[in-house]
C-alpha positions in Angstrom: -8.0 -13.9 0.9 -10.6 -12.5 3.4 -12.6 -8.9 2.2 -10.3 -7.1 5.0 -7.0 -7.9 3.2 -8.6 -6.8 -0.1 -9.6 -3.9 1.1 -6.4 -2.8 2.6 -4.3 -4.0 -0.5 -7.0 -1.8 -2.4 -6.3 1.3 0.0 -2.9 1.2 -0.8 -3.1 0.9 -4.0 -5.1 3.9 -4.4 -2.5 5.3 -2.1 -0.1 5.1 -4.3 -2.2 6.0 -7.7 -3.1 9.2 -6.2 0.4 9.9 -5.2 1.5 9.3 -9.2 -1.1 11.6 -10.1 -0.9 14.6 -7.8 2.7 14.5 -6.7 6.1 14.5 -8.6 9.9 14.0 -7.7 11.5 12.4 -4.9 8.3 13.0 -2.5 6.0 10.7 -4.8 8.6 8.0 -4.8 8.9 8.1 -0.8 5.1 7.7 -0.5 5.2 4.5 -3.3 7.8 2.9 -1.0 6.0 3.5 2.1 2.4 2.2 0.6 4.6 -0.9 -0.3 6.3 -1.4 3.0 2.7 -1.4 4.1 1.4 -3.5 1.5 4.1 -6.0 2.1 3.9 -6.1 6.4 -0.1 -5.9 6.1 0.8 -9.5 3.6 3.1 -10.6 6.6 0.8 -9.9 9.1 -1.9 -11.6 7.3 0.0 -15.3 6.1 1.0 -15.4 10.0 -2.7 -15.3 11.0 -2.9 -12.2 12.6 
């Protein structure tokens, strides 16, 4: 993996660890699933060598 991907993998997961810090309920779950829909069409994006 290139240092872009990293980075963008690591910028959603912080995403999502400050979202499971600071917020609670049904709004802290729908920010984890749209870090991971990101997560996963970044990884997508990245195996078809964009």
């Amino acid at each position: 993996m290139n240092k872009r991907m990293l980075r963008a993998m690591a910028a959603y997961a912080v995403i999502a660890l400050l979202a499971a810090f600071t917020l609670d309920g049904a709004f802290r779950i729908a920010v984890w699933i749209l870090a991971a829909g990101l997560a996963v069409k970044t990884w997508i994006a990245y195996k078809a060598g964009w």
